[in-house]
Every structure is written in structure tokens, then in C-alpha cells.
PyMOL Python script that loads the backbone (N, CA, C, O; Angstrom):
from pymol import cmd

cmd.read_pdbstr("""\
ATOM      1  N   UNK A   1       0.836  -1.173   0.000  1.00  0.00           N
ATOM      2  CA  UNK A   1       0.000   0.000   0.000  1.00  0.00           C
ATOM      3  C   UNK A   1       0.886   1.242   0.000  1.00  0.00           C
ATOM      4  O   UNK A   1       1.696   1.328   0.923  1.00  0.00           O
ATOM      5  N   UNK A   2       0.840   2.283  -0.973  1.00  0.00           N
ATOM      6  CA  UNK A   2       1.935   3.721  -0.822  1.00  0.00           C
ATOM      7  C   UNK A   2       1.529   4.548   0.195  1.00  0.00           C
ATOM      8  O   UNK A   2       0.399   4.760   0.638  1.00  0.00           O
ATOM      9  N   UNK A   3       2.180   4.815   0.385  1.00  0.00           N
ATOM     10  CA  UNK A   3       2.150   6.234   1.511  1.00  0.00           C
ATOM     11  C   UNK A   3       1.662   7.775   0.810  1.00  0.00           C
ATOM     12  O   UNK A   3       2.143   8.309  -0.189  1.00  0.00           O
ATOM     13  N   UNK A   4       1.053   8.049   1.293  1.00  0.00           N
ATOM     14  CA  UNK A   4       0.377   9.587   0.840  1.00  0.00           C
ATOM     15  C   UNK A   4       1.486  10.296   1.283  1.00  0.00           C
ATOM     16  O   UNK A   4       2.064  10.339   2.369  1.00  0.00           O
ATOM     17  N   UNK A   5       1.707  10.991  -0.075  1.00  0.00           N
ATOM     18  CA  UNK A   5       2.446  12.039  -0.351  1.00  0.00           C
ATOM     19  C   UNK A   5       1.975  13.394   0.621  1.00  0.00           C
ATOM     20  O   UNK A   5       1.077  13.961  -0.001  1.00  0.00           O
ATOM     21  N   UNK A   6       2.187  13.942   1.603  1.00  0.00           N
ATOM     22  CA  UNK A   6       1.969  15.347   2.264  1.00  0.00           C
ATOM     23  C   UNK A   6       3.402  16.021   1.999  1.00  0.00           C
ATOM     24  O   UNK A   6       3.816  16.697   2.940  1.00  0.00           O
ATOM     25  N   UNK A   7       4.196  15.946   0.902  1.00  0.00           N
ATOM     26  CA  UNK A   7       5.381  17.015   1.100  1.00  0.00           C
ATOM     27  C   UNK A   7       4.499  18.811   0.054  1.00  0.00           C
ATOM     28  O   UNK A   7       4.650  20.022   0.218  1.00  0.00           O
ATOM     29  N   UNK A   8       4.139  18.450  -0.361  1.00  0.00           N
ATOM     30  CA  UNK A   8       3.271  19.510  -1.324  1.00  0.00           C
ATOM     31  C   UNK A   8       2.200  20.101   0.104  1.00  0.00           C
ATOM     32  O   UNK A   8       2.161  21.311   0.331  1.00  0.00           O
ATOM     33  N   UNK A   9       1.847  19.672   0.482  1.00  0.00           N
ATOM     34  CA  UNK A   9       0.729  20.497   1.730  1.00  0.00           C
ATOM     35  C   UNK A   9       0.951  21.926   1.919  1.00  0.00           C
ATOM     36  O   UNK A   9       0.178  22.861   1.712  1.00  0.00           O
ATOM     37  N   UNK A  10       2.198  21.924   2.369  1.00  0.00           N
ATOM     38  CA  UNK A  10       2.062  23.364   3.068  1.00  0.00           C
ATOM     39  C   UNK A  10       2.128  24.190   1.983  1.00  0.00           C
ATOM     40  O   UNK A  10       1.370  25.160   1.981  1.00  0.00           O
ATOM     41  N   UNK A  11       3.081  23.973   0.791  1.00  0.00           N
ATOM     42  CA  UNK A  11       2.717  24.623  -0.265  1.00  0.00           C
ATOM     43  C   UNK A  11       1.530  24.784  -0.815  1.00  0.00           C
ATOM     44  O   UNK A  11       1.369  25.701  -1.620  1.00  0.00           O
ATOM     45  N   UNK A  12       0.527  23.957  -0.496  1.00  0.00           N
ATOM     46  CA  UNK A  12      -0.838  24.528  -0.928  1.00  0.00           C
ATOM     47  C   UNK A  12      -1.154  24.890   0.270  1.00  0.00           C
ATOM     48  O   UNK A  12      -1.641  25.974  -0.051  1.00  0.00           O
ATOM     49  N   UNK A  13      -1.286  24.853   1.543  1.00  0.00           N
ATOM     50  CA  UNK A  13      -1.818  25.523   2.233  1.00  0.00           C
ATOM     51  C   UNK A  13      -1.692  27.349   2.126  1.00  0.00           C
ATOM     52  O   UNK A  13      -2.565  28.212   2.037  1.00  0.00           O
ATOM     53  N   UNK A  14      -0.611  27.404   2.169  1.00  0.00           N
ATOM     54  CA  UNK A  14       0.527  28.727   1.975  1.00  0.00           C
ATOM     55  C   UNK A  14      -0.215  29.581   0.810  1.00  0.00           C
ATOM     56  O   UNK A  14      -0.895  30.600   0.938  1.00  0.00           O
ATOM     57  N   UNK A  15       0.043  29.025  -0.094  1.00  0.00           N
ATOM     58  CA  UNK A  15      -0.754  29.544  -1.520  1.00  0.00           C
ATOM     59  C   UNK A  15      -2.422  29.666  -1.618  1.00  0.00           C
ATOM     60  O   UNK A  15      -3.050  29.935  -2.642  1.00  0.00           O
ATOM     61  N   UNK A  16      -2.880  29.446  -0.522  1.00  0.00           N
ATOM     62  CA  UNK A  16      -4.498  29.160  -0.320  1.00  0.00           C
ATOM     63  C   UNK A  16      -4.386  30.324   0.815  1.00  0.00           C
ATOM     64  O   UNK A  16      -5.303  31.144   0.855  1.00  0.00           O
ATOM     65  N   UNK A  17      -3.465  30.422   1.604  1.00  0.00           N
ATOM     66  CA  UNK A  17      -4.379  31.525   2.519  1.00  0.00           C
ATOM     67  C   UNK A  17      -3.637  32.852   1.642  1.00  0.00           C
ATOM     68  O   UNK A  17      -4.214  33.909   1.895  1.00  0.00           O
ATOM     69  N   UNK A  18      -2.460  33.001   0.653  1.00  0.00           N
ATOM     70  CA  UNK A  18      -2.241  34.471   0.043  1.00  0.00           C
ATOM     71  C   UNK A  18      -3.222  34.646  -0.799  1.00  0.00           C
ATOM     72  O   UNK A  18      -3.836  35.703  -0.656  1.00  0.00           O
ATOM     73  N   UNK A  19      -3.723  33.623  -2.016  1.00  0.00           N
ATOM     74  CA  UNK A  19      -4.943  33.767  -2.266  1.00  0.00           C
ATOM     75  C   UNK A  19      -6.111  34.236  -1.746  1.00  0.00           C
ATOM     76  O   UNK A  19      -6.909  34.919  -2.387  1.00  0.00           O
ATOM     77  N   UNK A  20      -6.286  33.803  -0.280  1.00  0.00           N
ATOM     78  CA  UNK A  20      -7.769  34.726  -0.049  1.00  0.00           C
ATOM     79  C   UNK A  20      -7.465  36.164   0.537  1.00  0.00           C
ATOM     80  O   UNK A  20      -8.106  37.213   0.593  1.00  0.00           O
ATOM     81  N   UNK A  21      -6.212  35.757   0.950  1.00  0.00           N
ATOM     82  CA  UNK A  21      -5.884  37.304   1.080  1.00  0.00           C
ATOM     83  C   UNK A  21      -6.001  38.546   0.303  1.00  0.00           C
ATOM     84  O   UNK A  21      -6.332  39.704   0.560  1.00  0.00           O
ATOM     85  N   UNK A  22      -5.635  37.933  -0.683  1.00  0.00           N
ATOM     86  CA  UNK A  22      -5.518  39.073  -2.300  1.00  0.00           C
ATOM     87  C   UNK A  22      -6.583  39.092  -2.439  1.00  0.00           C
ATOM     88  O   UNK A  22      -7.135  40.190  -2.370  1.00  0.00           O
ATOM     89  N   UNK A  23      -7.186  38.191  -2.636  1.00  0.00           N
ATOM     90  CA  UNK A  23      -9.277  38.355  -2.616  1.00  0.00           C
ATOM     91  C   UNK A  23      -9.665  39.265  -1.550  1.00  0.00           C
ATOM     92  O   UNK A  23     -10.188  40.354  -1.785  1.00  0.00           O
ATOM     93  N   UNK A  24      -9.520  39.014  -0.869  1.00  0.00           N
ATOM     94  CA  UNK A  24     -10.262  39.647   0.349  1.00  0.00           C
ATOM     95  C   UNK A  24      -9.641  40.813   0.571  1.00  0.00           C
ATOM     96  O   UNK A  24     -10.430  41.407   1.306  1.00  0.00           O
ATOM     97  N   UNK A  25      -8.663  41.548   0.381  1.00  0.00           N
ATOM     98  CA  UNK A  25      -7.864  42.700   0.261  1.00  0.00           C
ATOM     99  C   UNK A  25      -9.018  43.571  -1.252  1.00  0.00           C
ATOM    100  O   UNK A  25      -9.437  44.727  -1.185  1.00  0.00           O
ATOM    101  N   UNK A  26      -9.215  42.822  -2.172  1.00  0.00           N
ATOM    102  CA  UNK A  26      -9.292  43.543  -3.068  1.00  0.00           C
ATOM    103  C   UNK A  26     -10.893  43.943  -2.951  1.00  0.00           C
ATOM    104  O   UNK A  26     -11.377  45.007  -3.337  1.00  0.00           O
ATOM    105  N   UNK A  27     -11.661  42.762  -2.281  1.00  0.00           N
ATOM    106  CA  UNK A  27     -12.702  43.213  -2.074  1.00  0.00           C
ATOM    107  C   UNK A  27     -13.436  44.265  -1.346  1.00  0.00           C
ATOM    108  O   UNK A  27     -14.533  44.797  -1.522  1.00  0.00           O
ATOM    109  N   UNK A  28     -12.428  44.410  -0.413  1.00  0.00           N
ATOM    110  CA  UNK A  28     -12.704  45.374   0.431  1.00  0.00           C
ATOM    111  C   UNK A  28     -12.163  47.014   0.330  1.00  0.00           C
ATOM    112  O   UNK A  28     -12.369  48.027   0.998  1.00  0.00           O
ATOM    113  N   UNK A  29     -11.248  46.637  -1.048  1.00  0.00           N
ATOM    114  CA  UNK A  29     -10.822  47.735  -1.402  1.00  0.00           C
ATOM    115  C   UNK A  29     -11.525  48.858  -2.349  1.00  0.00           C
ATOM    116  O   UNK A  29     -11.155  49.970  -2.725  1.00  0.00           O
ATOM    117  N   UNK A  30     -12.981  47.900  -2.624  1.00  0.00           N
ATOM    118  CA  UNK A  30     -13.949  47.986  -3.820  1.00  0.00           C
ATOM    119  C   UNK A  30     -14.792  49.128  -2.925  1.00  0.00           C
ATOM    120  O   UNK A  30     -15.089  50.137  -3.565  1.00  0.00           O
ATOM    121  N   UNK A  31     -15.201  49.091  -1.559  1.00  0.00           N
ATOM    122  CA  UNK A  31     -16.174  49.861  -0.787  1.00  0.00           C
ATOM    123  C   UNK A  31     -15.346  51.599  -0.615  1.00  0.00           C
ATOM    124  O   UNK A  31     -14.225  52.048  -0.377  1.00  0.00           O
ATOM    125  N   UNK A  32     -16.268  51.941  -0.811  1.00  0.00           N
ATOM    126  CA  UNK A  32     -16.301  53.173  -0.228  1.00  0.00           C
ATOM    127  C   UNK A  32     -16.630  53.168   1.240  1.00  0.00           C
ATOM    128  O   UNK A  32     -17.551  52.408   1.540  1.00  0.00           O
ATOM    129  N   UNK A  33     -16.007  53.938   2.348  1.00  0.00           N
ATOM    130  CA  UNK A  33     -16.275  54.389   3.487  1.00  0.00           C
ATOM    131  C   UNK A  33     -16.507  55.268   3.535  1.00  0.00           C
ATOM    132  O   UNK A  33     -15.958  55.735   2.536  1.00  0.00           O
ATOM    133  N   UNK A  34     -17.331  56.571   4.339  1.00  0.00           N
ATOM    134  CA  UNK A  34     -17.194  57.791   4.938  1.00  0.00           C
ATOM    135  C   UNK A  34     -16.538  58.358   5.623  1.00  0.00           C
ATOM    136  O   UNK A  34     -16.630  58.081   6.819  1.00  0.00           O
ATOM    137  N   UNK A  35     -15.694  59.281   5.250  1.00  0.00           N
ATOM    138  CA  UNK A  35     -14.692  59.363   6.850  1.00  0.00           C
ATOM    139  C   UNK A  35     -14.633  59.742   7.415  1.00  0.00           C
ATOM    140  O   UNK A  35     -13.769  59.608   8.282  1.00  0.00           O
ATOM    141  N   UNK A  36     -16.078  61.043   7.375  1.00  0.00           N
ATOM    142  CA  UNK A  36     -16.222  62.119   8.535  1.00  0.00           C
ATOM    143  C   UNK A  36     -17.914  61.763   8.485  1.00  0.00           C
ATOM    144  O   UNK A  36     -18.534  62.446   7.670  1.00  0.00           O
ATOM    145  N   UNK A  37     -18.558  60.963   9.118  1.00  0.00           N
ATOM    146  CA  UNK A  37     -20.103  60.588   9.159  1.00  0.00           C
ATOM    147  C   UNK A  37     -20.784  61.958  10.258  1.00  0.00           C
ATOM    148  O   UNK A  37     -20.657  62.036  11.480  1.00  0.00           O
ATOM    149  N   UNK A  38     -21.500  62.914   9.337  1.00  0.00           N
ATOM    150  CA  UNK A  38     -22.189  63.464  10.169  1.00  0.00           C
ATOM    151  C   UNK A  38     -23.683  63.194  10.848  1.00  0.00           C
ATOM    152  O   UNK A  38     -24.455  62.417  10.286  1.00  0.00           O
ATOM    153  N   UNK A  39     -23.984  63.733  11.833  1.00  0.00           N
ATOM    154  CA  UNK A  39     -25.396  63.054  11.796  1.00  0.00           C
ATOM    155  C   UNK A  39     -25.950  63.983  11.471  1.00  0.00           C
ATOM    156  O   UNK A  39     -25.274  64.998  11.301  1.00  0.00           O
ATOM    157  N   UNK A  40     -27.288  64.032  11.264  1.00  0.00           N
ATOM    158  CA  UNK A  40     -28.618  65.041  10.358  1.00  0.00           C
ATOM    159  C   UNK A  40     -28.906  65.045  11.831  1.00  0.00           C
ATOM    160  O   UNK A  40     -28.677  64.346  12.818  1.00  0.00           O
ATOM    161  N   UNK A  41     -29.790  66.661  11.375  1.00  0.00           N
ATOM    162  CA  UNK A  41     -30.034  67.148  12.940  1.00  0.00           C
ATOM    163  C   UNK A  41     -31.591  67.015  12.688  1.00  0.00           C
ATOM    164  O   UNK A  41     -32.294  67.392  11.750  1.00  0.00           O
ATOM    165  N   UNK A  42     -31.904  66.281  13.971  1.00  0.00           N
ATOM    166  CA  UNK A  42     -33.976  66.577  14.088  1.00  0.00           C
ATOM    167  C   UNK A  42     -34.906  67.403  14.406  1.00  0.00           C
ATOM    168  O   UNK A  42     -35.040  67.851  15.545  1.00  0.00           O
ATOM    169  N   UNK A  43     -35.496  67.629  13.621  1.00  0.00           N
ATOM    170  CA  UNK A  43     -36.451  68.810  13.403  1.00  0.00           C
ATOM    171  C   UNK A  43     -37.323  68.512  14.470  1.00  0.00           C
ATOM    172  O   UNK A  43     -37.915  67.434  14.439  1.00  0.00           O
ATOM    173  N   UNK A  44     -37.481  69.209  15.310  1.00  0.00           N
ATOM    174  CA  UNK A  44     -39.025  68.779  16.129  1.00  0.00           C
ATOM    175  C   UNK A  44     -39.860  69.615  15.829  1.00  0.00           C
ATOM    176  O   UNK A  44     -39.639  70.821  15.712  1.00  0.00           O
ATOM    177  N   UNK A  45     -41.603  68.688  15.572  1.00  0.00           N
ATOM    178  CA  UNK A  45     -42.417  69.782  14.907  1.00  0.00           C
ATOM    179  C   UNK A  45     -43.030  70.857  15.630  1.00  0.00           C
ATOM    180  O   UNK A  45     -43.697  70.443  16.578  1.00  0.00           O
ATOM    181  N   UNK A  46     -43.024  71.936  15.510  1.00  0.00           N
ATOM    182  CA  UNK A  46     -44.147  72.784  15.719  1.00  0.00           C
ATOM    183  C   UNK A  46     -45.261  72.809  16.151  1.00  0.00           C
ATOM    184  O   UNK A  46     -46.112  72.783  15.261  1.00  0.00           O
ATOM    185  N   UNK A  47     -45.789  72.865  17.558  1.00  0.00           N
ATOM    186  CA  UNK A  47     -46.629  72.172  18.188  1.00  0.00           C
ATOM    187  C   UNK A  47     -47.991  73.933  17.755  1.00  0.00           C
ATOM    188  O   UNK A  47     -47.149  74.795  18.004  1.00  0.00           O
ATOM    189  N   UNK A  48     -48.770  74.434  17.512  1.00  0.00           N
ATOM    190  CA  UNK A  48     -49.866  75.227  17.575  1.00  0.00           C
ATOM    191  C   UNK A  48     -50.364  75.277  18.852  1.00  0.00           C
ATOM    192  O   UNK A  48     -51.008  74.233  18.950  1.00  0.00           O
ATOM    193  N   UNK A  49     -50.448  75.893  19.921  1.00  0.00           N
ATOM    194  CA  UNK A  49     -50.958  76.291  21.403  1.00  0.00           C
ATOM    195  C   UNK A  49     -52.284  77.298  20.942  1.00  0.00           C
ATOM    196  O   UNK A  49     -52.116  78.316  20.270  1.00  0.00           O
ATOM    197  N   UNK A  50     -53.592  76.842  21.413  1.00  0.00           N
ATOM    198  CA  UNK A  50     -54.817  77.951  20.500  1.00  0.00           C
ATOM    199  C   UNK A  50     -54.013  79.435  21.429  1.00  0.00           C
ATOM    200  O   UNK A  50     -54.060  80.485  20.788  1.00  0.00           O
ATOM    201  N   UNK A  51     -53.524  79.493  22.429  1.00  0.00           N
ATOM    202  CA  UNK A  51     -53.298  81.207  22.372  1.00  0.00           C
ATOM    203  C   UNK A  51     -52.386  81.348  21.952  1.00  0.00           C
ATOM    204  O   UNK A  51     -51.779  82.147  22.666  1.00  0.00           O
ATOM    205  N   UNK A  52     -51.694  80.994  20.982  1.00  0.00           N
ATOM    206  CA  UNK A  52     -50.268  81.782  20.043  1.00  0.00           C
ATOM    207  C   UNK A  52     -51.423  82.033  18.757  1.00  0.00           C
ATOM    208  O   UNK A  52     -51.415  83.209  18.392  1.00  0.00           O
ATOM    209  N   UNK A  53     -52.014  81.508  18.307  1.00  0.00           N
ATOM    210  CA  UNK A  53     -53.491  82.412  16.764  1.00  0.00           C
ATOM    211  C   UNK A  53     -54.032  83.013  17.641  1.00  0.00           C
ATOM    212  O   UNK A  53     -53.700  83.800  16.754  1.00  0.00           O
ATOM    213  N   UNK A  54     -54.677  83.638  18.714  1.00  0.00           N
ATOM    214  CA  UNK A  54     -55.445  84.834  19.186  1.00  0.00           C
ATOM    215  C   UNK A  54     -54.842  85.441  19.928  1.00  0.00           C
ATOM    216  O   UNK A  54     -53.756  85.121  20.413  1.00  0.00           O
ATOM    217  N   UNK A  55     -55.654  86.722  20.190  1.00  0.00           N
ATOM    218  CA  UNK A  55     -55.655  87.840  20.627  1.00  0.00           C
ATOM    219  C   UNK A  55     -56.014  87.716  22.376  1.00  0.00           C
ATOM    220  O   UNK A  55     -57.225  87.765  22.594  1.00  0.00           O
ATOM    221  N   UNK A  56     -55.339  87.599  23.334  1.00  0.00           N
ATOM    222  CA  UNK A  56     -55.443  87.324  24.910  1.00  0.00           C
ATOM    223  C   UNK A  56     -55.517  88.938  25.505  1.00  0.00           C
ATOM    224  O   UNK A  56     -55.219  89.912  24.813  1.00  0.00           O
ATOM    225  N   UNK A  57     -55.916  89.002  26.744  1.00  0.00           N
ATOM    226  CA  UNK A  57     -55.724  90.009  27.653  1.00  0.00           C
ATOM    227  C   UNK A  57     -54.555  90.236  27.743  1.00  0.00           C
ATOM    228  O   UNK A  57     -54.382  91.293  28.349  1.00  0.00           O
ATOM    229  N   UNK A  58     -53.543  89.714  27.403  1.00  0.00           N
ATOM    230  CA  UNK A  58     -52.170  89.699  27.882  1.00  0.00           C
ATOM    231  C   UNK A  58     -51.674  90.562  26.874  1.00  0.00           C
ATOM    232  O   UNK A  58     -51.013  91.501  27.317  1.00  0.00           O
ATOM    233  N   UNK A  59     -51.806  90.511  25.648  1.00  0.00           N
ATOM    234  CA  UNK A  59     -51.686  91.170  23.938  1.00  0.00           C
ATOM    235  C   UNK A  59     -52.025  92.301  24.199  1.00  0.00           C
ATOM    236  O   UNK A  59     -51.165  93.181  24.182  1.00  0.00           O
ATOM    237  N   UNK A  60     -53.555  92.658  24.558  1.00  0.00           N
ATOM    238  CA  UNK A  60     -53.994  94.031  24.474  1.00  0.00           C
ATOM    239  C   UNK A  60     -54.292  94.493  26.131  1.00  0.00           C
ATOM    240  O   UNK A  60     -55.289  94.565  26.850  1.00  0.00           O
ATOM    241  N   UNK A  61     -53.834  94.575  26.178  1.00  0.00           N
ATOM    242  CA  UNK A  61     -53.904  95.202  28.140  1.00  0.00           C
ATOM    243  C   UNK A  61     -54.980  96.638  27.667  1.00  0.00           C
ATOM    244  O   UNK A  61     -55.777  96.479  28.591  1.00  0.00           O
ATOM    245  N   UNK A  62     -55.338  97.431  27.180  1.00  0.00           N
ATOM    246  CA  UNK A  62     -55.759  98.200  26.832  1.00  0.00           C
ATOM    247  C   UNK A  62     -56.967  98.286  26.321  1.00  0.00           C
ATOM    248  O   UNK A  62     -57.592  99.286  25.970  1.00  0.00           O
ATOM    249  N   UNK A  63     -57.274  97.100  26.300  1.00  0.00           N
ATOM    250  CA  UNK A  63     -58.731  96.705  25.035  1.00  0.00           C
ATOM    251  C   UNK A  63     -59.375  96.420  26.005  1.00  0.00           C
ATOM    252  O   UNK A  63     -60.350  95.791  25.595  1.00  0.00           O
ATOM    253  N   UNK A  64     -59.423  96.551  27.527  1.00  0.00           N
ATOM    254  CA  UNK A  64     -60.680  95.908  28.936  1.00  0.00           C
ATOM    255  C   UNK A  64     -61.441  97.423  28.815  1.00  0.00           C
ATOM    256  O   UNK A  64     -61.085  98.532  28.418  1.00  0.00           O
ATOM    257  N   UNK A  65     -62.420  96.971  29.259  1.00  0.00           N
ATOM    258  CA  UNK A  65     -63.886  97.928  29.087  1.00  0.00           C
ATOM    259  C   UNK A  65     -63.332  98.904  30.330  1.00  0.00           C
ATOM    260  O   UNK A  65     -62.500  98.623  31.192  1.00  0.00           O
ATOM    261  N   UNK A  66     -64.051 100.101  30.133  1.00  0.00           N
ATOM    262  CA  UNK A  66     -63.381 100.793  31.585  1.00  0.00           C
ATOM    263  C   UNK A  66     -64.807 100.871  32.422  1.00  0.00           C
ATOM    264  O   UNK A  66     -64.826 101.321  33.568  1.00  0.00           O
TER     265      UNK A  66
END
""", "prot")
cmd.dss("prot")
cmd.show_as("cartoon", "prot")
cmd.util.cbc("prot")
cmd.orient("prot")
């Protein structure tokens, strides 16, 4: 029965991980990053209070009956 040849191994091992290296180097070389990420600022809405549309005692101090 022959003996299995393992003198070639590490040479393919070796050559299998620079391979994914170069892959994986190049793939990642494909992305764009941001390099200053700002955040957007939040608007909070505008709430309507009914006395900011009318006219209060406070507005016309002058307009009370005498």
C-alpha cells in the first residue's frame, strides 16, 4: 500500500491563505467608506398652542372695558 504524499501540503496551504488574502484585500478595497459621518439634525415639529393664533388680555392690556 503507498504512503500519501503530504510534502506539497504546506505549499498549498501557503498559496491558499495568500490567495484569499488578495481576494479579500481587493474586495474590500472595492467599498467606499465615509470618513467624517455626520449626523442630520432633528427637526421637532411645531406644536400650535390655540393662544399663540389669538388675541389674549395679555396682547392688548388696553382693550378691557373701563
Amino acid at each position: 500500500m503507498p504512503q500519501l504524499d503530504t510534502s506539497t501540503w504546506l505549499t498549498m496551504i501557503l498559496s491558499m491563505f495568500l490567495a484569499l488574502f488578495i481576494i479579500f484585500q481587493l474586495k474590500i478595497s472595492k467599498h467606499s467608506f465615509h470618513h467624517y459621518p455626520e449626523p442630520t439634525p432633528t427637526k421637532m415639529p411645531k406644536q400650535n398652542t390655540p393662544w399663540e393664533t389669538k388675541w389674549t388680555k395679555i396682547y392688548l392690556p388696553l382693550s378691557l372695558p373701563l
